[in-house]
C-alpha positions in Angstrom: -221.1 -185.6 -29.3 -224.5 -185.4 -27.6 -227.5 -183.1 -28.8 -227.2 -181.5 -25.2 -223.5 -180.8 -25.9 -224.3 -179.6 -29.7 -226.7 -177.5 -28.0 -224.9 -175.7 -25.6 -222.2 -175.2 -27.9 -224.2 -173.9 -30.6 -225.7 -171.6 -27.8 -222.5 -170.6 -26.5 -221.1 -169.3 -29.9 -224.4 -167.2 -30.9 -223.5 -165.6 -27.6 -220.3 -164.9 -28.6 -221.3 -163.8 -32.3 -223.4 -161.2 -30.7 -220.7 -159.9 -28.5 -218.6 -159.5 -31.3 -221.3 -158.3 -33.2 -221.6 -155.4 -30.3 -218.1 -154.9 -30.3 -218.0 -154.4 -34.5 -221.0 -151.6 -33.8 -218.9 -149.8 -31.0 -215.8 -149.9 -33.4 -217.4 -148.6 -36.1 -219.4 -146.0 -34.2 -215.6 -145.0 -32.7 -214.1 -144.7 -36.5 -217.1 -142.8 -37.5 -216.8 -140.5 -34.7 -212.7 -140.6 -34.9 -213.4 -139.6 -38.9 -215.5 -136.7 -38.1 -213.4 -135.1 -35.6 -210.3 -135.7 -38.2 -213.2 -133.9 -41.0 -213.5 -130.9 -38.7 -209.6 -131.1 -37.4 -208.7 -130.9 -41.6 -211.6 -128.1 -42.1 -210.0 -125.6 -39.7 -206.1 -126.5 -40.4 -207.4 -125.7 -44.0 -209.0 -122.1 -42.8 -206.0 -121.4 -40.7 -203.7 -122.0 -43.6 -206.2 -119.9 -45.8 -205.5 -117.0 -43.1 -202.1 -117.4 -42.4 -201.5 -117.4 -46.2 -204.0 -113.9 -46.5 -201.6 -112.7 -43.8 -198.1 -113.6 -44.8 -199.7 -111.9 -48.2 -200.5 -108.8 -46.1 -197.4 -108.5 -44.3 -195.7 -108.8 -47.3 -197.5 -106.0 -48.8 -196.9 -103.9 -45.4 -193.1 -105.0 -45.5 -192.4 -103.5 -48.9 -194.2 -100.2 -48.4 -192.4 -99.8 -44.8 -189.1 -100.5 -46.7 -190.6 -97.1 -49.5 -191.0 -95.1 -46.5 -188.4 -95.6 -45.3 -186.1 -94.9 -48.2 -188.9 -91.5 -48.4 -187.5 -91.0 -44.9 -184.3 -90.9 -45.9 -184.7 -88.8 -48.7 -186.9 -86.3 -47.0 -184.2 -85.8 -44.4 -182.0 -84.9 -47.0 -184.1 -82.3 -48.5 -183.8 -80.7 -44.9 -180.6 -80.3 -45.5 -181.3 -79.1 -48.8 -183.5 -76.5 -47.9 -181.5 -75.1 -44.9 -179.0 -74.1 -47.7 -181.8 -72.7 -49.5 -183.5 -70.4 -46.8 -179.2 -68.8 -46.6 -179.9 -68.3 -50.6 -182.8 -66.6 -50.8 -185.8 -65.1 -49.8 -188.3 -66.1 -51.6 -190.2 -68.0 -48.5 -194.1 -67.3 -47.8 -196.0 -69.0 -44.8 -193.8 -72.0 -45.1 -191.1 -70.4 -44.0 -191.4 -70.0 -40.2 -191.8 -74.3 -40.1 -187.7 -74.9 -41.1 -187.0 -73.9 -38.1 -188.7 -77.1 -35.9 -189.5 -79.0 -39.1 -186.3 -81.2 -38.1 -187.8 -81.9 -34.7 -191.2 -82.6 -36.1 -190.2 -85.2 -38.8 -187.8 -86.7 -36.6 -190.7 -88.0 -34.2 -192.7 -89.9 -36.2 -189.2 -91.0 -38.3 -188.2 -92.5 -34.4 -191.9 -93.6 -34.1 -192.3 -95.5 -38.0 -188.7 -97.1 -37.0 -189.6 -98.7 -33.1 -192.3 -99.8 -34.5 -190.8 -101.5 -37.4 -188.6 -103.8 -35.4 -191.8 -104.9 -33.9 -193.7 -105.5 -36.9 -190.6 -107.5 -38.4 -190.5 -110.0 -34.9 -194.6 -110.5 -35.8 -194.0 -111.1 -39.4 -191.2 -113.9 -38.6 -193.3 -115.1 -35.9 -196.0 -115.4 -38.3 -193.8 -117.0 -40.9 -192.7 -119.8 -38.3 -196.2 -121.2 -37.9 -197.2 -120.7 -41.7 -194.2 -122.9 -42.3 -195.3 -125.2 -39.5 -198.6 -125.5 -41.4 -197.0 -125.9 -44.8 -194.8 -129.0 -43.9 -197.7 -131.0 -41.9 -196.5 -130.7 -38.7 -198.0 -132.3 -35.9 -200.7 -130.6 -34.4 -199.1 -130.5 -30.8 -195.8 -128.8 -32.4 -198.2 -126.1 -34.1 -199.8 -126.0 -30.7 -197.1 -125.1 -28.9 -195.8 -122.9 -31.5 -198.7 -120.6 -31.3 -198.3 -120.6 -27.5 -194.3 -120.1 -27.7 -195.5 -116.9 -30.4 -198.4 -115.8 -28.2 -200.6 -115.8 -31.5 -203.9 -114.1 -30.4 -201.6 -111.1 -28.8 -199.5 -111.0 -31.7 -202.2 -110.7 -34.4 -204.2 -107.9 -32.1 -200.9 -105.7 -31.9 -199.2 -106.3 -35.2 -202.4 -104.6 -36.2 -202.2 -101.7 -33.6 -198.6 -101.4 -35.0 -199.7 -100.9 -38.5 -202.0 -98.7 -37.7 -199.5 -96.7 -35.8 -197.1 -96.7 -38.4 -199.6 -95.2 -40.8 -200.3 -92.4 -38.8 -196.4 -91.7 -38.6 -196.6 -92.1 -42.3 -199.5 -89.8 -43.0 -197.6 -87.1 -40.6 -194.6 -87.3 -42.5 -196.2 -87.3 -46.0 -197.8 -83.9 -44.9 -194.6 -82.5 -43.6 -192.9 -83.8 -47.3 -195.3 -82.1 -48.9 -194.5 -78.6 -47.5 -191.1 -79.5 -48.4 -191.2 -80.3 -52.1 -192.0 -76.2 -52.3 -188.5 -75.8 -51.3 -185.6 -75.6 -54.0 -182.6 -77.4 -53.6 -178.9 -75.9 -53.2 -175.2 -77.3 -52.1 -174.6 -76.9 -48.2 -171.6 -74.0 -48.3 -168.6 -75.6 -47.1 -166.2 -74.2 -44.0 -163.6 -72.3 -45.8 -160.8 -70.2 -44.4 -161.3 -66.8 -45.7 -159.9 -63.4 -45.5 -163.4 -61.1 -44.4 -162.3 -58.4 -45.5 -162.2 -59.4 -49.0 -166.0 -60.7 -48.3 -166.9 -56.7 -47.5 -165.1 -55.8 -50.3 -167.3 -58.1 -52.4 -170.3 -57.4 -51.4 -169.9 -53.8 -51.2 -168.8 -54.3 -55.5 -171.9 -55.9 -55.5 -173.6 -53.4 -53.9 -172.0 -51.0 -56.2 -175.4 -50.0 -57.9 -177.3 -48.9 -55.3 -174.6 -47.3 -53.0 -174.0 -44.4 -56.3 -172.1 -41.6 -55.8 -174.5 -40.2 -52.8 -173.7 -42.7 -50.3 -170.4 -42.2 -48.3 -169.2 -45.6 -47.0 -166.3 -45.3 -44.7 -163.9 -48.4 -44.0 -162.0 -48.6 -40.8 -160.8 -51.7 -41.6 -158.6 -53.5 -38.3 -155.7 -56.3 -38.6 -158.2 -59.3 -39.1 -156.6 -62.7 -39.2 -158.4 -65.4 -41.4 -161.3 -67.3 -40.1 -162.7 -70.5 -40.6 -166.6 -69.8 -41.5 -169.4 -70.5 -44.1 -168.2 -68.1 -46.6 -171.2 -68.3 -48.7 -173.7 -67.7 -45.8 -171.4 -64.7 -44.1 -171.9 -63.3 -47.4 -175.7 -63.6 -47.1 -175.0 -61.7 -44.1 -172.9 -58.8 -45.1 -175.3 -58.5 -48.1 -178.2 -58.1 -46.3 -177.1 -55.8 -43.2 -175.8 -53.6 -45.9 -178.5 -53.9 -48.3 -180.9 -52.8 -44.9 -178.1 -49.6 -44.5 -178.7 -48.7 -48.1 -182.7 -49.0 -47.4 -182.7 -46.6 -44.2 -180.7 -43.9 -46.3 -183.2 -42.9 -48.3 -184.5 -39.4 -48.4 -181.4 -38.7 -46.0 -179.3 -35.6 -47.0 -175.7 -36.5 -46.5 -176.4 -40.8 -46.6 -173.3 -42.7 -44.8 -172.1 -46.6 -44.3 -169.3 -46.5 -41.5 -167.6 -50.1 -41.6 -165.4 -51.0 -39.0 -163.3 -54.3 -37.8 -161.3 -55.1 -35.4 -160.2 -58.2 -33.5 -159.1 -59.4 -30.0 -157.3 -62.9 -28.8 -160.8 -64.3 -28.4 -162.6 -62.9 -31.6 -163.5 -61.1 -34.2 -165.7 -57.6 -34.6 -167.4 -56.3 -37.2 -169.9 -52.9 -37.1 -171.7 -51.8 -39.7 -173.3 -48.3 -39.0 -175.9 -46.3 -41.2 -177.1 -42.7 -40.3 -180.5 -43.5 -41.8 -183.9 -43.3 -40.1 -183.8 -45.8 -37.7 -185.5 -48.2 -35.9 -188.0 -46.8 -33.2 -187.4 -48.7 -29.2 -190.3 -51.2 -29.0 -189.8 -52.8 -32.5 -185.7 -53.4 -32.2 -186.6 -56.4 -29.8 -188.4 -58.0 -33.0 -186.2 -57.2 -35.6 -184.8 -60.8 -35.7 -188.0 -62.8 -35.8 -189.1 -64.3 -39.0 -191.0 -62.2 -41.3 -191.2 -58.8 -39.5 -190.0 -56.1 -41.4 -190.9 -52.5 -41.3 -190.8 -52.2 -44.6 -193.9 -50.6 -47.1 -195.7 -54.5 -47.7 -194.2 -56.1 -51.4 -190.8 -54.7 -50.3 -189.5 -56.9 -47.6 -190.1 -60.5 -46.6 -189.0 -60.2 -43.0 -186.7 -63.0 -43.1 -183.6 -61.3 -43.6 -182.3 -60.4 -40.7 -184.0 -63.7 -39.2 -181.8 -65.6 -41.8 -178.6 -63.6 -40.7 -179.3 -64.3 -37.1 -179.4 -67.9 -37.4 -176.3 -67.6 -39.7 -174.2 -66.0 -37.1 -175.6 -67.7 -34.0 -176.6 -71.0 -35.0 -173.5 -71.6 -37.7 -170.8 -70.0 -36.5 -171.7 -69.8 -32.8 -171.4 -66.0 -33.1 -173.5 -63.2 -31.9 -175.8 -60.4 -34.3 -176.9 -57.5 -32.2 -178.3 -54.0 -33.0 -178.7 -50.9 -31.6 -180.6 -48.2 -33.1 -181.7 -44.5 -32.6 -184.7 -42.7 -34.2 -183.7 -40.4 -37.0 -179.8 -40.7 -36.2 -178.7 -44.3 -37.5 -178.5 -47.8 -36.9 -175.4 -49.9 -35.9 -175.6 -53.8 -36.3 -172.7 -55.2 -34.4 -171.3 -59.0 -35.6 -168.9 -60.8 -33.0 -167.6 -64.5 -34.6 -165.4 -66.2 -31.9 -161.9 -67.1 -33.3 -160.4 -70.7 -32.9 -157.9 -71.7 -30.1 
């Protein structure tokens, strides 16, 4: 081979040594590049799975004390119950007293409220799982991709948090309204029973026995009554306390008298219990059945007894309690219960 040749050859592969020397520098630069974009791709997968895990640990957290107030729920409705059958019993209620009445309503909302949004808390806590899981078994990126757009991440992580929040104000409502309950005792619902009502007079006039004495005339006109279906325990609350009110309006009276009279048609049954006490002046009989009003002297009356025997008869046995009274003549308290087809 010439020197020319041997020249140009030598030439020609120092040109292509410095192309591939070019070509080495881009590579590397490329891998360098390609390693620092992997660097920062493993940095955030590595934050996300930090947060995802702080937030599977949360809803956790969240899921079990849901699932407690719930059961507290639960629980608290029962104590409704509960103390329903209490207010009959007795009536030993102070301010608390005048809430039975729309404390079902009012811890039913946020109960309906804590529930709705439960079923949306549990859809963002399995959403939520999904991608942890995705994270957790190296997925590719493009399937977690898509699984945060399929899940609608950002949204979900704004409003699972609204819903918490929600649910705790639910929470803290019903944890105030439990609170005024725990006051309450607890006592058996009374059971429907088929009774004879006269026998129910009977007794509670026997028990009355003390306080009617010898100076108190108590007249029975007692009608052919058939036997009724009714909360025997609550009629009695009834009976006692519309007589122990006759007893109360006989004092100071000369010649005290209970008149007691039944009677019964197709369509129901009558019962009128008539005092010839003191009476009850015009413009208060219209408020004799709201809760705590009495006319009592204050420390001798709670004003829930006639409000108790209203709801008895009305509200329990679908009955009706009226009254009719004249000044310094007597009162006459009329019961009506409607009798079964």
């Amino acid at each position: 081979m010439e020197l020319t040749e041997l020249q140009d050859r030598i030439q020609q592969l120092e040109k292509e040594n410095r192309i591939l020397q070019k070509k080495l520098q881009r590579s590397q630069a490329s891998r360098i590049e390609l390693e620092l974009i992997n660097d920062r791709k493993e940095a955030l997968l590595r934050t996300t799975i930090e947060d995802l895990q702080a937030s599977r640990t949360t809803i956790q957290n969240n899921h079990e004390k849901l699932q407690h107030q719930a059961q507290e729920l639960e629980r608290t409705l029962s104590e409704l119950k509960w103390t329903q059958a209490q207010l009959v019993q007795s009536e030993k209620m102070s301010g608390l007293g005048q809430l039975v009445a729309g404390v079902a309503h009012e811890i039913n909302n946020p109960i309906n409220f804590i529930y709705g949004n439960l079923l949306h808390a549990r859809q963002y806590a399995h959403s939520l799982m999904q991608l942890i899981q995705a994270y957790q078994s190296q997925a590719p990126i493009d399937e977690i991709n898509t699984l945060i757009e399929d899940i609608d991440l950002p949204f979900v992580l704004e409003d699972f948090l609204h819903v918490l929040r929600s649910m705790q104000t639910g929470a803290e409502r019903i944890e105030e309204i439990v609170g005024l309950l725990r006051t309450f005792s607890r006592l058996d619902e009374a059971e429907l029973k088929v009774v004879d009502l006269h026998e129910g007079l009977d007794s509670t006039l026997m028990i009355l026995g003390s306080r009617l004495n010898s100076k108190i005339e108590v007249i029975k006109h007692y009608g052919e009554l058939p036997k009724i279906e009714c909360y025997a325990s609550a009629f009695n609350q009834v009976l006692l306390n519309l007589l122990s009110n006759a007893i109360d309006a006989l004092k100071h009276r000369d010649h005290p008298k209970i008149m007691i009279r039944t009677s019964a048609t197709p369509h129901q049954i009558q019962i009128e219990i008539t005092d010839n006490g003191i009476g009850i002046p015009q413009h208060l009989q219209a408020k004799i059945f709201d809760p705590f009003f009495t006319t009592k002297p204050i420390g001798q009356g709670t004003g829930l007894g006639l409000s108790i025997a209203y709801q008895i008869i009305t509200e329990q046995h679908h009955g009706r309690l009226q009254c009719e009274s004249v000044v310094n003549q007597g009162t006459t308290f009329w019961i009506e219960l409607p009798l079964s087809d």
